[in-house]
MDAnalysis code that builds the backbone (N, CA, C; Angstrom):
import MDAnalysis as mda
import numpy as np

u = mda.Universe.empty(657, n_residues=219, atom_resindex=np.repeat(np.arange(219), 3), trajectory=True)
u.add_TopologyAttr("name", ["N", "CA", "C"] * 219)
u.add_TopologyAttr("resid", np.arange(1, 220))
u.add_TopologyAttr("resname", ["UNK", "UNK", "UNK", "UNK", "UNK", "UNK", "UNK", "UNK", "UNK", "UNK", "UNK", "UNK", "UNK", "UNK", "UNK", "UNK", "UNK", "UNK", "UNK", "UNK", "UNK", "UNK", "UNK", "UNK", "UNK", "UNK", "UNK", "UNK", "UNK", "UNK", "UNK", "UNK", "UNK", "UNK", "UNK", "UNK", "UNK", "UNK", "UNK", "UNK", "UNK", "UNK", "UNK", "UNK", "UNK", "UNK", "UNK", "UNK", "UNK", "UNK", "UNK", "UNK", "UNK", "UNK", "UNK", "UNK", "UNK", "UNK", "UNK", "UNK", "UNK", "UNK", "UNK", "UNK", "UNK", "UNK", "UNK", "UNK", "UNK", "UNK", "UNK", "UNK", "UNK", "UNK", "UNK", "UNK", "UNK", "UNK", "UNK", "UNK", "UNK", "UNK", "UNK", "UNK", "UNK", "UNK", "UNK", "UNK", "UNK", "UNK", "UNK", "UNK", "UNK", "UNK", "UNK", "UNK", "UNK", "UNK", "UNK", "UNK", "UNK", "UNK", "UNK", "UNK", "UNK", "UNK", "UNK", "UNK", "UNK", "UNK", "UNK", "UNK", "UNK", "UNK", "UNK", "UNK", "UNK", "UNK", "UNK", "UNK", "UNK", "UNK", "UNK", "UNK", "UNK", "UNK", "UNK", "UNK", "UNK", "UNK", "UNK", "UNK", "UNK", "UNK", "UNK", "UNK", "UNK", "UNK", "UNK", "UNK", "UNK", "UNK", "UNK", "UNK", "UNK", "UNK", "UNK", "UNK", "UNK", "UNK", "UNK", "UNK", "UNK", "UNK", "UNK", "UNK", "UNK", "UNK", "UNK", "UNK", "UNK", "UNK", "UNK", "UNK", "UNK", "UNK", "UNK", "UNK", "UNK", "UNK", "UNK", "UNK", "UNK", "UNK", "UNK", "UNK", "UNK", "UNK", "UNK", "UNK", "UNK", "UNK", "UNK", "UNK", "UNK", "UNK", "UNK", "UNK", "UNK", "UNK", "UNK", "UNK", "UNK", "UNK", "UNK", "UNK", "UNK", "UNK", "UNK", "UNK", "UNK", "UNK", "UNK", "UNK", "UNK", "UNK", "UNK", "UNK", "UNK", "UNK", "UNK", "UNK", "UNK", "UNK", "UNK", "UNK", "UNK", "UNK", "UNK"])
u.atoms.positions = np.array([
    [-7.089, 20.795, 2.331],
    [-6.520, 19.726, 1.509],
    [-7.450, 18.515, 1.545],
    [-7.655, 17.721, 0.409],
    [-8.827, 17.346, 0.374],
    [-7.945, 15.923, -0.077],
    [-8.070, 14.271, 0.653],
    [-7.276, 12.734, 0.036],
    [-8.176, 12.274, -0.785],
    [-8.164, 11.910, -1.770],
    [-8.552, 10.783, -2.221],
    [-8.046, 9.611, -2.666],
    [-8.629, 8.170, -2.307],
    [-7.782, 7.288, -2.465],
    [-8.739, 6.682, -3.406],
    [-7.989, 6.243, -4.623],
    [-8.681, 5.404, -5.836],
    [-8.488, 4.026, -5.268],
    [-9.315, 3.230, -5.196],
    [-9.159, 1.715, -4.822],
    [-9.783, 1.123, -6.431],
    [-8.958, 0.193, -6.483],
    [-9.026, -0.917, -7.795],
    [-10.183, -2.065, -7.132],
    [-10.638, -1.845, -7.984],
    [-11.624, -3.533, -7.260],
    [-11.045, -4.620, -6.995],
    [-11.323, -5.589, -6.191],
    [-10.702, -6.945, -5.843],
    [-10.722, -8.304, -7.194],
    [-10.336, -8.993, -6.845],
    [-9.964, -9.579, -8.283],
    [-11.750, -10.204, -8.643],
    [-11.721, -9.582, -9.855],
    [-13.363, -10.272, -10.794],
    [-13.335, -11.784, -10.874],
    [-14.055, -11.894, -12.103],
    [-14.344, -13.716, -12.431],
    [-13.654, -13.526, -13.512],
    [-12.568, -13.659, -13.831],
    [-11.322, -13.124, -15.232],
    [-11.955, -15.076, -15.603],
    [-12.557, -15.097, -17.227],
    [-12.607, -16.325, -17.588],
    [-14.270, -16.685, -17.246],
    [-14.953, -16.353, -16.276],
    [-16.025, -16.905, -16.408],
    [-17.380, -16.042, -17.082],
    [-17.924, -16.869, -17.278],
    [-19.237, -16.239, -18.056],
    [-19.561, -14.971, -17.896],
    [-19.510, -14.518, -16.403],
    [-19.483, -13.108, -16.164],
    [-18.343, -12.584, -15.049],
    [-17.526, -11.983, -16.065],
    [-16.629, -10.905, -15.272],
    [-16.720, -10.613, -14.165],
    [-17.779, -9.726, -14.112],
    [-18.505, -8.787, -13.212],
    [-19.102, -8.792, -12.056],
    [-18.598, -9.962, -11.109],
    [-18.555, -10.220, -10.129],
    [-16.930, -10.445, -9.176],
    [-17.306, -10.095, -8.076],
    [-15.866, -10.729, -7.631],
    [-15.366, -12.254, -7.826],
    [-14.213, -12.697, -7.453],
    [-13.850, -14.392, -6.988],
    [-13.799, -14.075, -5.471],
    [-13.707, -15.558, -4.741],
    [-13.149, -15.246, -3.489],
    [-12.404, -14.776, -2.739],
    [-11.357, -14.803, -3.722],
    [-10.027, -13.994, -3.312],
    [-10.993, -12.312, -3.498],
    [-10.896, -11.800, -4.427],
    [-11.336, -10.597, -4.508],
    [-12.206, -9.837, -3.568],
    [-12.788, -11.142, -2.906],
    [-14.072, -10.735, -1.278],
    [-12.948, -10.216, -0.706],
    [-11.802, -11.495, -0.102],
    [-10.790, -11.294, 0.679],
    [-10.119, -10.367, 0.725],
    [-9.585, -9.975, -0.756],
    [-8.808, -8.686, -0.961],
    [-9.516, -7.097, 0.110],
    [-10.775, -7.383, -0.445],
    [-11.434, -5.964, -0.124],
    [-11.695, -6.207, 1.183],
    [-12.101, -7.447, 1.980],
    [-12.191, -6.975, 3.389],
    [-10.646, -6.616, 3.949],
    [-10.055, -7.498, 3.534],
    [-8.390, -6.883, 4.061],
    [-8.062, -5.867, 4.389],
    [-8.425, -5.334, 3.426],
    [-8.391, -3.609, 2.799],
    [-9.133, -2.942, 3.504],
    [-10.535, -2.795, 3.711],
    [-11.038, -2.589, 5.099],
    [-10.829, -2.337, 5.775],
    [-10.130, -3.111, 6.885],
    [-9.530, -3.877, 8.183],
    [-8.431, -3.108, 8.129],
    [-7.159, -2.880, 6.798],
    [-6.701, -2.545, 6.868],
    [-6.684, -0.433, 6.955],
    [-7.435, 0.189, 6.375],
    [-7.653, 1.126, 6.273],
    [-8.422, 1.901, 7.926],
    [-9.042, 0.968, 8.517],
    [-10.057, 0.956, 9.872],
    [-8.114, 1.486, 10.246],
    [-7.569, 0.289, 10.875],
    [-6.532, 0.772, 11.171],
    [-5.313, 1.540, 11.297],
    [-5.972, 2.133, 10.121],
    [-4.780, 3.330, 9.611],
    [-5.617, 4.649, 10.473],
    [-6.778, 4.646, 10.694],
    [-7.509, 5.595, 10.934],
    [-8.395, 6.416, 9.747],
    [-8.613, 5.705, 9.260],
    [-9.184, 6.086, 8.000],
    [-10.948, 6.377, 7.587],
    [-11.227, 7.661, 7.516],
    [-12.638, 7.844, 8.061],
    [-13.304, 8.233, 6.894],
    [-13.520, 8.136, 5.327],
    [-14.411, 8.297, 4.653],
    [-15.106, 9.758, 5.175],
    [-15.240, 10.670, 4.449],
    [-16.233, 11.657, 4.940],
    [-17.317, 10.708, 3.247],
    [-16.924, 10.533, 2.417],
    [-18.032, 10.125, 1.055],
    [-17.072, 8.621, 0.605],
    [-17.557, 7.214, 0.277],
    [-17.441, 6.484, -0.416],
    [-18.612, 6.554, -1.882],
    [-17.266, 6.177, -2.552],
    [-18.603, 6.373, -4.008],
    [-17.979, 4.980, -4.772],
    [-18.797, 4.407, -5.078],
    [-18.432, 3.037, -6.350],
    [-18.515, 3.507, -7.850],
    [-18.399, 2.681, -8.594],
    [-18.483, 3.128, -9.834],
    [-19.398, 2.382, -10.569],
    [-20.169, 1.854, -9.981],
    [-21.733, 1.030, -10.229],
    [-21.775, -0.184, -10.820],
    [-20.231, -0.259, -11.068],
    [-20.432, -2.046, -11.573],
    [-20.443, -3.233, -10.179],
    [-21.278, -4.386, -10.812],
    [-20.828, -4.811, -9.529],
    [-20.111, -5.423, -8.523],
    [-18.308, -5.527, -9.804],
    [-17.167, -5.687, -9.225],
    [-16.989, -4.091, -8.558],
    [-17.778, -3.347, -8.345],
    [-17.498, -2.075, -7.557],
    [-17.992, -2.094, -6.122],
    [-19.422, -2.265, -6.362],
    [-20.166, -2.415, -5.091],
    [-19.951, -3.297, -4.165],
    [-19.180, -4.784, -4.757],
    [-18.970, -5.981, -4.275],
    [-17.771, -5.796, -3.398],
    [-16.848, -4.818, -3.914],
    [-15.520, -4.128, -2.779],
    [-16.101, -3.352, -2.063],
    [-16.919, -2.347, -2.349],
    [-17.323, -1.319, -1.027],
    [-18.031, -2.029, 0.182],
    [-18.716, -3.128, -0.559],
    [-19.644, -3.990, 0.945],
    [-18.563, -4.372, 1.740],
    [-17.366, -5.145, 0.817],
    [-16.429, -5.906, 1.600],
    [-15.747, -4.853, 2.745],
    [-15.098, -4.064, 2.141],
    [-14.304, -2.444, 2.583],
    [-15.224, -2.175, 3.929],
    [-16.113, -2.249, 3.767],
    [-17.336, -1.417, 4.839],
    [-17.493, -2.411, 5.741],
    [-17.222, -3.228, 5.927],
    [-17.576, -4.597, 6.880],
    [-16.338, -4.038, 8.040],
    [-15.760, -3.785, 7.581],
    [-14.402, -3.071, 8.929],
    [-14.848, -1.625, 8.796],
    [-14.458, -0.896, 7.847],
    [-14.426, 0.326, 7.702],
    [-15.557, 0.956, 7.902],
    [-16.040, 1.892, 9.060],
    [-17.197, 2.549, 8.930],
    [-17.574, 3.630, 7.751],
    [-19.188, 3.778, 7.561],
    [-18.862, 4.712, 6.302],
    [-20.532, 5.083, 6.079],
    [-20.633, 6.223, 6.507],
    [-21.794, 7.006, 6.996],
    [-22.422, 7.928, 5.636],
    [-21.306, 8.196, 4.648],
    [-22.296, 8.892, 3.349],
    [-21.617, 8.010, 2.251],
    [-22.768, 7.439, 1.436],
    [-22.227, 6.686, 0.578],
    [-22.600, 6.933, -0.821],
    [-22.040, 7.213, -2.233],
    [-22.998, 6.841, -3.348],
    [-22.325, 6.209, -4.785],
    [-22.585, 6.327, -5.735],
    [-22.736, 5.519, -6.862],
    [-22.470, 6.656, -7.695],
    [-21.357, 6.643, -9.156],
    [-21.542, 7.397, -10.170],
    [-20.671, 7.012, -11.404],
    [-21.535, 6.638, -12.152],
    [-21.462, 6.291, -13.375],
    [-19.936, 6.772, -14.269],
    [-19.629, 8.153, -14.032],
    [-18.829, 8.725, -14.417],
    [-16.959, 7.963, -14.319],
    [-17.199, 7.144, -13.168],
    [-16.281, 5.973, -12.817],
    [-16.330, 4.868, -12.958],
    [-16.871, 4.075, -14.141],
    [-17.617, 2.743, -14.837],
    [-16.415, 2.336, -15.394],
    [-15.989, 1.569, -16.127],
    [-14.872, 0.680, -16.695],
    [-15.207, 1.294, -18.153],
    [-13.678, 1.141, -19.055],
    [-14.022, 1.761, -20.533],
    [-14.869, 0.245, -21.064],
    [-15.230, 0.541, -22.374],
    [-15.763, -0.420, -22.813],
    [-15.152, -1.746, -23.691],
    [-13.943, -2.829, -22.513],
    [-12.920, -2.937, -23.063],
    [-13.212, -4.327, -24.052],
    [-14.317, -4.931, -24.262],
    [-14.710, -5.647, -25.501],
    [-14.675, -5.328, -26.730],
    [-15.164, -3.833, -26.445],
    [-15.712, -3.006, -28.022],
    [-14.423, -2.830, -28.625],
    [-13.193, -2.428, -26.948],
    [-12.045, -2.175, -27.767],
    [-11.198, -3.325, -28.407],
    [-11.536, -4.109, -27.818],
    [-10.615, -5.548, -28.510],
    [-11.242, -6.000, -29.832],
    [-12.256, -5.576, -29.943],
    [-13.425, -5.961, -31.517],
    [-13.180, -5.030, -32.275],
    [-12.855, -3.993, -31.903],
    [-12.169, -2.550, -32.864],
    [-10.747, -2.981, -33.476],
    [-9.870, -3.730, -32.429],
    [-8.569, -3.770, -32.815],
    [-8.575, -4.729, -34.118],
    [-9.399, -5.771, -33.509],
    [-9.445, -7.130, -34.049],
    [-9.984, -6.702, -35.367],
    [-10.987, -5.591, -36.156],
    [-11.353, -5.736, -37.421],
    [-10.071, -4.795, -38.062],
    [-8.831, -4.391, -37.144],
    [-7.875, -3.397, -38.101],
    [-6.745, -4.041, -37.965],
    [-6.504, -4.671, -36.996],
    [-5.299, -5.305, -36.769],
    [-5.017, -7.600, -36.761],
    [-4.541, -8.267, -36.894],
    [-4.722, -9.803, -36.819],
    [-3.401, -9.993, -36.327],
    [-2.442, -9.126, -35.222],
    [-1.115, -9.561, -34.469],
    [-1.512, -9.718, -33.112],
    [-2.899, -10.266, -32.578],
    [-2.896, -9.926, -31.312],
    [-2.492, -11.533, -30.611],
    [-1.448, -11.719, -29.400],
    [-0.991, -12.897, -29.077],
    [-2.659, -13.665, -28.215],
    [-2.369, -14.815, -28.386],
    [-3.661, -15.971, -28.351],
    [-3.599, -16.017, -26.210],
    [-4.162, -15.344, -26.095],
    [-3.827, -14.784, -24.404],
    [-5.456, -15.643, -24.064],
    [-6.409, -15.895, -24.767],
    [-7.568, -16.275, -24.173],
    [-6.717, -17.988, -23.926],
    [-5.724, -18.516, -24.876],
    [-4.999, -19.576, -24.414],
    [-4.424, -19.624, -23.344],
    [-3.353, -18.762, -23.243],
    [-2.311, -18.254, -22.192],
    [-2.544, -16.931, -21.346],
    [-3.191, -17.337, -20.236],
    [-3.577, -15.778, -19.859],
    [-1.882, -15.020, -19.560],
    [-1.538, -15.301, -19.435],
    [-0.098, -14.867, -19.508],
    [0.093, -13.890, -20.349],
    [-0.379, -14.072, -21.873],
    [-0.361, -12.900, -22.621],
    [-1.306, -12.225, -22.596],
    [-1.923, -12.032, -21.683],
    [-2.889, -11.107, -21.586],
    [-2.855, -9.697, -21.645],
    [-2.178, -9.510, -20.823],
    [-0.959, -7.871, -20.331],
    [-0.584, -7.370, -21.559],
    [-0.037, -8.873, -22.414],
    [0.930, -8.195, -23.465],
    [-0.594, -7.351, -24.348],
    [-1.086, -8.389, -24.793],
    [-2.437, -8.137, -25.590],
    [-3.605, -6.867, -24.962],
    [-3.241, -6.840, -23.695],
    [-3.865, -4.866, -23.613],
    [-3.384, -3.716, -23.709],
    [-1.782, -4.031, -23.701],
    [-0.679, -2.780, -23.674],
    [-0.826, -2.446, -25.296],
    [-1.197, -3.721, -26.607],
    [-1.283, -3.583, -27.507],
    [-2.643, -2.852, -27.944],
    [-3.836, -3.560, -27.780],
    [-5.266, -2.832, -27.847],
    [-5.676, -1.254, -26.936],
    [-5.235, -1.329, -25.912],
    [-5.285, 0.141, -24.877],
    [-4.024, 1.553, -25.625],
    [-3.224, 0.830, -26.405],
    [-2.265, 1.947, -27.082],
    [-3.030, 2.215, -28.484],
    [-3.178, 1.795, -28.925],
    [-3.996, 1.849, -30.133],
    [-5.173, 2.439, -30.231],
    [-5.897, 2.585, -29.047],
    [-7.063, 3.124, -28.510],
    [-6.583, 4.334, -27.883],
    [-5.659, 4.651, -27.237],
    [-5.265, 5.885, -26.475],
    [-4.891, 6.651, -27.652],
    [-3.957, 5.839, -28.826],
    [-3.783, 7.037, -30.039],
    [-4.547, 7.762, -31.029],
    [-6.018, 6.814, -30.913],
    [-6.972, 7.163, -31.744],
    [-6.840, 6.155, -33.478],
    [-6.118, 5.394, -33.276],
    [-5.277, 4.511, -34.567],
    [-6.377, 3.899, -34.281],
    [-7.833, 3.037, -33.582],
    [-8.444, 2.431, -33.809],
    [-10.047, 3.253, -33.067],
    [-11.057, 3.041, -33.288],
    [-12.301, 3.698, -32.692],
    [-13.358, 2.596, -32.266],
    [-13.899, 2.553, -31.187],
    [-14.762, 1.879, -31.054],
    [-16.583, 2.196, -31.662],
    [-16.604, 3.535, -32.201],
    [-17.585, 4.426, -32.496],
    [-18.505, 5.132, -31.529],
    [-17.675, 4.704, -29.993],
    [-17.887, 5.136, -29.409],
    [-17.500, 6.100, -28.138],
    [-16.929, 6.084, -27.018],
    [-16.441, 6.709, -26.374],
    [-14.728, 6.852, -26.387],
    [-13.949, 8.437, -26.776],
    [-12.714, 7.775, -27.175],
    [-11.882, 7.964, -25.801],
    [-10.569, 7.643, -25.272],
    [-9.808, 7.783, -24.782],
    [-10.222, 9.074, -23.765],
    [-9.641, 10.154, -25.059],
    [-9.788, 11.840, -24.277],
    [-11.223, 12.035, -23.696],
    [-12.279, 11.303, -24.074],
    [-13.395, 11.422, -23.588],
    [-13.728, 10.909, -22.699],
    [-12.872, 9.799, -21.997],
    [-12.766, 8.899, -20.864],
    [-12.063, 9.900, -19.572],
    [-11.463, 10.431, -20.342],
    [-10.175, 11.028, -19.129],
    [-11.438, 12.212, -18.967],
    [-12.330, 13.151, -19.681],
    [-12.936, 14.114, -19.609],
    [-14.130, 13.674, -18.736],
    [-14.478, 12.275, -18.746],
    [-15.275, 12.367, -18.121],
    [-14.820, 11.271, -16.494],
    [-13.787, 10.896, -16.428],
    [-13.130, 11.083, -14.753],
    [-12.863, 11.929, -14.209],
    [-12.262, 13.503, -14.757],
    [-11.867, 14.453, -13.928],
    [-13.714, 15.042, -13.975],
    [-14.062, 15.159, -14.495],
    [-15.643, 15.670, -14.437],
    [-16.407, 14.561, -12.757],
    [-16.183, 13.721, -12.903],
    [-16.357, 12.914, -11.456],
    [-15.324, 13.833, -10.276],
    [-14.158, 13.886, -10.754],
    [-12.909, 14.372, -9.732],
    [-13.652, 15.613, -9.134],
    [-14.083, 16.030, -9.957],
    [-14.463, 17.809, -10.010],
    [-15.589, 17.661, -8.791],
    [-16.416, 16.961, -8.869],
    [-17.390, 16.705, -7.742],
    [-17.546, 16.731, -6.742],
    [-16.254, 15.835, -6.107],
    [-15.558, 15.618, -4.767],
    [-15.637, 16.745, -4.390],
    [-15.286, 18.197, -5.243],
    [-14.591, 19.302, -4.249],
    [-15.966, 19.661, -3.170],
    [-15.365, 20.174, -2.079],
    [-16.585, 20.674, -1.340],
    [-17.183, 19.383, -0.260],
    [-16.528, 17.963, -0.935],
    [-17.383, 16.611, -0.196],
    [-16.796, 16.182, 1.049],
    [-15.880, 16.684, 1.746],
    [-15.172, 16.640, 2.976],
    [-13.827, 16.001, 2.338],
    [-13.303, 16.171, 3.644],
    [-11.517, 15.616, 3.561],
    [-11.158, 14.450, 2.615],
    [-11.558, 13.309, 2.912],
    [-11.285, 11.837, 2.863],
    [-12.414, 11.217, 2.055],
    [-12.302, 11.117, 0.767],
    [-12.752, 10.479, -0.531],
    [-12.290, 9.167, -0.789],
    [-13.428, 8.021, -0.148],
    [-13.163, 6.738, -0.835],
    [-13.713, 6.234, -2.205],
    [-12.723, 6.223, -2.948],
    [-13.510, 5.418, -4.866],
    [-13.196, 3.942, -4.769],
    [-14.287, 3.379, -5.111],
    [-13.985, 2.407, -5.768],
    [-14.309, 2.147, -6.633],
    [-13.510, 1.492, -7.947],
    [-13.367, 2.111, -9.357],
    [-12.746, 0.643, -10.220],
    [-12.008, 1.241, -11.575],
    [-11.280, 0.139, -11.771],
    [-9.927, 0.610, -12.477],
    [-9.170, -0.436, -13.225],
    [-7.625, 0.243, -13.799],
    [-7.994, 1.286, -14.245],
    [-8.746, 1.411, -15.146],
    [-8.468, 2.612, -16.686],
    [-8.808, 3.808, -15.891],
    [-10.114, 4.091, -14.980],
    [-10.146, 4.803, -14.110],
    [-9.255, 5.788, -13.431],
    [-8.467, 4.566, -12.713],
    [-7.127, 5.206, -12.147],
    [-6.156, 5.839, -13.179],
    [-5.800, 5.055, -14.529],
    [-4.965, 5.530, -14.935],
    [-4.970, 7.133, -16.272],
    [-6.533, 7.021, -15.737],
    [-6.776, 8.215, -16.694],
    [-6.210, 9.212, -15.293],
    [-7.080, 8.993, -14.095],
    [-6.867, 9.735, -13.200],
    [-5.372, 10.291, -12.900],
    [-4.701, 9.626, -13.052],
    [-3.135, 9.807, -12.678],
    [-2.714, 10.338, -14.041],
    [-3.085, 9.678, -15.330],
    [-2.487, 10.534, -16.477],
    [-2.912, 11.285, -16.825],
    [-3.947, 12.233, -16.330],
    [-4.467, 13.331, -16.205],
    [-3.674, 14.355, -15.274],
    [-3.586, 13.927, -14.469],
    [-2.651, 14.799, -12.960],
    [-1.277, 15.058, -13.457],
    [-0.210, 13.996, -14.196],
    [1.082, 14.150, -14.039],
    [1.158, 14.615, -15.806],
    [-0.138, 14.457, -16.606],
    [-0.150, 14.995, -18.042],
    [1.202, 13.727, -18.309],
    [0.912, 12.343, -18.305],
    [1.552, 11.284, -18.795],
    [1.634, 10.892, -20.316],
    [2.025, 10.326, -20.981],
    [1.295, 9.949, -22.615],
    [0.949, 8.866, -22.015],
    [0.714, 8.100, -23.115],
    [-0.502, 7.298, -23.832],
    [0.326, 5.452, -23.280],
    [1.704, 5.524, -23.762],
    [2.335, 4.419, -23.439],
    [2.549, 3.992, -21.613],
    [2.889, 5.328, -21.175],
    [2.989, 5.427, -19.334],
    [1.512, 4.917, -19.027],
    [0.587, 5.527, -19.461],
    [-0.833, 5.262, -19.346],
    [-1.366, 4.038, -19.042],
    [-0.897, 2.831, -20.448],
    [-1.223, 1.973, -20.669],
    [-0.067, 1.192, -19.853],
    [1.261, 1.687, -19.041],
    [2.188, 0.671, -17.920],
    [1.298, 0.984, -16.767],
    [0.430, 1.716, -16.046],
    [-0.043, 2.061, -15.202],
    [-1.759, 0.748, -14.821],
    [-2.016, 1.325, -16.373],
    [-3.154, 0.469, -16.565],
    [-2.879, -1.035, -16.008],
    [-2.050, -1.729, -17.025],
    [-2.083, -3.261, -16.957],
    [-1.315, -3.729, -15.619],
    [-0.748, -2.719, -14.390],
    [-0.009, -2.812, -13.490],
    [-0.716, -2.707, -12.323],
    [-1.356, -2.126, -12.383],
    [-2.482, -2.096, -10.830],
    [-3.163, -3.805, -10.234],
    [-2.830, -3.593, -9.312],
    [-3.167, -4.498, -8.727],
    [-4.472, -4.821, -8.294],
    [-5.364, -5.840, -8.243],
    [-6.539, -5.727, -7.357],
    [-6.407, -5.284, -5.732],
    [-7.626, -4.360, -5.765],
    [-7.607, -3.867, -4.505],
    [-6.453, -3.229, -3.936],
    [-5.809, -2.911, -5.624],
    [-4.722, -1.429, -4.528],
    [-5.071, -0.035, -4.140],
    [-4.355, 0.565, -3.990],
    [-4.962, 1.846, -3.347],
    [-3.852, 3.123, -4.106],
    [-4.530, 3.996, -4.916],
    [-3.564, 5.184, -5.467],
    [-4.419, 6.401, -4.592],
    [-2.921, 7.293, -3.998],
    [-3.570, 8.706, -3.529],
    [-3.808, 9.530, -4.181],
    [-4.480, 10.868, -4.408],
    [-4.095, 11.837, -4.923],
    [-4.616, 12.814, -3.907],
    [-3.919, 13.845, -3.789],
    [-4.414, 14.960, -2.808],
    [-4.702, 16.301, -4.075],
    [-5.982, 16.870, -3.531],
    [-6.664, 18.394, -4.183],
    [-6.076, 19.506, -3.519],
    [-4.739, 20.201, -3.189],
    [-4.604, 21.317, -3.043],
    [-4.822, 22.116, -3.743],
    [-4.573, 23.967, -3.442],
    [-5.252, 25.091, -4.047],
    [-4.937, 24.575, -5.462],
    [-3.621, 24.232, -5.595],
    [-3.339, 24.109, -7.111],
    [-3.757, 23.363, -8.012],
    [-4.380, 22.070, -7.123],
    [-4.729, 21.075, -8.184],
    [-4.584, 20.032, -7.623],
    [-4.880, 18.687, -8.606],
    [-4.627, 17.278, -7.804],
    [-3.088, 16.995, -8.150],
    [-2.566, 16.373, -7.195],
    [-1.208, 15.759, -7.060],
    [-1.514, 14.626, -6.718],
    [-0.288, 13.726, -7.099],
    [-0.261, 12.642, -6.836],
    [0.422, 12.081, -5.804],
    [-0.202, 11.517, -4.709],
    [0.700, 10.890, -3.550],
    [1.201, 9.544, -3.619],
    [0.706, 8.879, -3.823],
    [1.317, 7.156, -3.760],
    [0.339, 6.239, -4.535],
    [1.047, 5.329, -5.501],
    [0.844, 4.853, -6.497],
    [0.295, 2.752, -6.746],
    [-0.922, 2.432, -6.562],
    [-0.692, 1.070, -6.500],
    [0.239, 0.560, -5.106],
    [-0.711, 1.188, -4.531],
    [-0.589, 0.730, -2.494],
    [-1.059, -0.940, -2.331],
    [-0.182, -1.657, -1.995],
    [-0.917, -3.192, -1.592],
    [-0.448, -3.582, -0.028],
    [-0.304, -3.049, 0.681],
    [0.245, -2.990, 2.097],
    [-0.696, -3.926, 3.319],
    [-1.930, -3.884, 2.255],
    [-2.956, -4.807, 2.895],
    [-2.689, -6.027, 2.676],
    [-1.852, -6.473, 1.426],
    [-1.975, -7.748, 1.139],
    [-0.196, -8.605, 1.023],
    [0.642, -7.432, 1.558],
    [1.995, -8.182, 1.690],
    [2.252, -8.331, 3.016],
    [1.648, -9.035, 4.018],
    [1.939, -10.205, 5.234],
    [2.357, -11.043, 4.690],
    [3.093, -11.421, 5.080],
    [3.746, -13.189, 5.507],
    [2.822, -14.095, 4.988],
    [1.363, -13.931, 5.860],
    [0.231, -14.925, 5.247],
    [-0.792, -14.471, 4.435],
    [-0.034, -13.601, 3.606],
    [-1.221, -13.625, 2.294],
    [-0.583, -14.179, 1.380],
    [0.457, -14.760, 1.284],
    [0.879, -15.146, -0.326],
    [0.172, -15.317, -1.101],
    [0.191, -15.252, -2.491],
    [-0.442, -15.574, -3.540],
    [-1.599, -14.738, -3.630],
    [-1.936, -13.232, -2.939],
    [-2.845, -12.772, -2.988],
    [-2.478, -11.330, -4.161],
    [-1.364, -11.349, -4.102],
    [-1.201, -10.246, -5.255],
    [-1.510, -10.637, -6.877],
    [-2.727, -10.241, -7.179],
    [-2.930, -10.409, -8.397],
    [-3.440, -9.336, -9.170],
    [-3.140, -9.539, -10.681],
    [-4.050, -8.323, -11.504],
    [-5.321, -8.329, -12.381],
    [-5.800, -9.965, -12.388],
    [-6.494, -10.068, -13.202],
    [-7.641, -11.069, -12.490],
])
């Protein structure tokens, strides 16, 4: 029986010039997580990132507690391309709520663009949905053979192809999964003979103490 635990990256730069780094909190998140995982007994036989460098920026953090002796990088676990998809929506659709005002509607405004994209009702001309999910379980597929205990670090869409791949979810569950993950949570899935199953869903156990308040975030 083979764990793997999908970890969400720690919270990015949501708003600044570049995304694609962590915030401070998001350092915090992932050493937590770390620290917290060291203590569970938690031994990595492979950590792999997904090469962005809100990916790598959690595995350094993660690894500062957590020992972790084979490590690598694969593309196949990269973030969808979620600009192209909001520029796709935006030349077919003009109902999307003003969320760059109110990040508040933000959630609302991806459950809208990520459904529309999962149905094929809009195209980016480039990579679609089913081709996203084809090419995470094509990563999944890899693992087999890589020892027990598979650490990813990855991001939402990632996970939620991963899981709506496993439980064969639609498109709407997909997109509650997506905009619901937390930074730096943790989803299981275990590889028995039969296949991957799903064990536990958007884990934050690292970050509900007493003195983390205000550390649960999604964006």
């Amino acid at each position: 029986m083979q764990e793997i635990l999908l970890v969400r990256h720690g919270q990015a730069s949501y708003g600044a010039h570049d995304y694609d780094n962590l915030s401070e909190l998001g350092h915090q998140q992932s050493f937590w997580l770390g620290a917290h995982l060291q203590q569970l007994g938690f031994v990595p036989s492979l950590a792999v990132d997904g090469t962005l460098k809100r990916h790598v920026q959690t595995l350094d953090q993660v690894a500062k507690s957590l020992h972790i002796s084979n490590q690598a990088s694969d593309k196949a676990f990269s973030e969808i391309n979620i600009k192209a998809i909001f520029t796709a929506y935006r030349n077919k659709y003009d109902n999307l709520p003003a969320f760059e005002q109110d990040t508040k509607l933000l959630n609302a405004a991806l459950r809208m663009v990520l459904t529309a994209w999962f149905e094929a009702r809009i195209s980016t001309g480039g990579e679609t949905w089913q081709g996203y999910i084809m090419r995470i379980n094509q990563g999944l597929e890899r693992f087999k053979n890589q020892g027990d205990n598979i650490l990813l670090i990855t991001s939402g869409g990632a996970i939620a192809a991963a899981v709506g791949a496993t439980l064969n979810l639609d498109a709407a569950t997909q997109v509650a999964i997506f905009t619901k993950l937390h930074n730096s949570s943790v989803t299981k899935l275990i590889r028995t003979k039969s296949g991957l199953e799903l064990h536990s869903l958007n884990n934050v156990a690292h970050l509900e103490t007493a003195d983390r308040k205000g550390a649960l975030t999604y964006v």
